[in-house]
C-alpha positions as a printed Julia matrix, in Angstrom:
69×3 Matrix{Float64}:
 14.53  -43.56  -58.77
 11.84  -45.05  -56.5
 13.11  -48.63  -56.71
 16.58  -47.15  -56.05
 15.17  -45.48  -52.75
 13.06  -48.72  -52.17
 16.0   -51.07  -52.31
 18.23  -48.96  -49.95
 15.78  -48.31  -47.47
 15.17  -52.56  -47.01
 18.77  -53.18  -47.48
 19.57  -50.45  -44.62
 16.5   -52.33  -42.33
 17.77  -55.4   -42.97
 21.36  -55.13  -41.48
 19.43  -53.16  -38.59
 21.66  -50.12  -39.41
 20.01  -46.15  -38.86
 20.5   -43.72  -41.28
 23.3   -41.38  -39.69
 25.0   -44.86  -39.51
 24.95  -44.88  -43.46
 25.41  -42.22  -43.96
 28.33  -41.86  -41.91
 30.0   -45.25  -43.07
 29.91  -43.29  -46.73
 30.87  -39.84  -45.79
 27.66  -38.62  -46.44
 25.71  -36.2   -44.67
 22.81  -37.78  -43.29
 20.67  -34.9   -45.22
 22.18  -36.43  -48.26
 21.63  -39.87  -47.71
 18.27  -39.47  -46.4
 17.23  -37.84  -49.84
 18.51  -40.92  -51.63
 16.14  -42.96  -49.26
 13.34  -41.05  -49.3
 14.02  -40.81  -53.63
 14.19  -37.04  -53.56
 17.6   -37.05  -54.53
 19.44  -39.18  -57.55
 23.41  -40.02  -56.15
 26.42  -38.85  -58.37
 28.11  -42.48  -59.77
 30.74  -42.28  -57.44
 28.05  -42.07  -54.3
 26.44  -45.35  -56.3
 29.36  -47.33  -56.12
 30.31  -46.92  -52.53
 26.47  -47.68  -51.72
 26.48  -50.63  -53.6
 30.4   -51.73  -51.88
 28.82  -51.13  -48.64
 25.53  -53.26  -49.18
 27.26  -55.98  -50.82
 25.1   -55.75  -54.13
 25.46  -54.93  -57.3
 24.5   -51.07  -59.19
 22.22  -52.76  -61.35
 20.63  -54.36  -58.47
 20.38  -51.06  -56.71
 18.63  -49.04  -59.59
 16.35  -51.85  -60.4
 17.86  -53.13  -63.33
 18.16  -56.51  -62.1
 16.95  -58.61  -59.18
 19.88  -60.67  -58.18
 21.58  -58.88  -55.68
């Protein structure tokens, strides 16, 4: 879970984007998402996949199973 919260917090930096952006762009409260940031939270698979549609990377990627994006 702490690459998972790793990875999102560099892919969120690196498009510049705030948190209640993210969270907004996947109908997330911005309690929720910020839990999945800060790895105090694990998202349900459905959350996973629009996280990984939205940062243009794969779920594998995300949960540090692999490091090609």
């Amino acid at each position: 879970m702490e690459e998972m919260s790793t990875r999102l917090l560099s892919l969120r930096k690196e498009r510049n984007l705030k948190q209640t952006e993210v969270a907004e762009a996947l109908g997330l409260s911005i309690s929720s998402y910020c839990r999945y940031e800060y790895g105090q939270r694990e998202p349900t698979v459905s959350v996973l996949i629009r996280m990984a549609d939205f940062y243009g990377v794969s779920i594998d990627y995300l949960v540090g199973r692999n490091d090609v994006r």
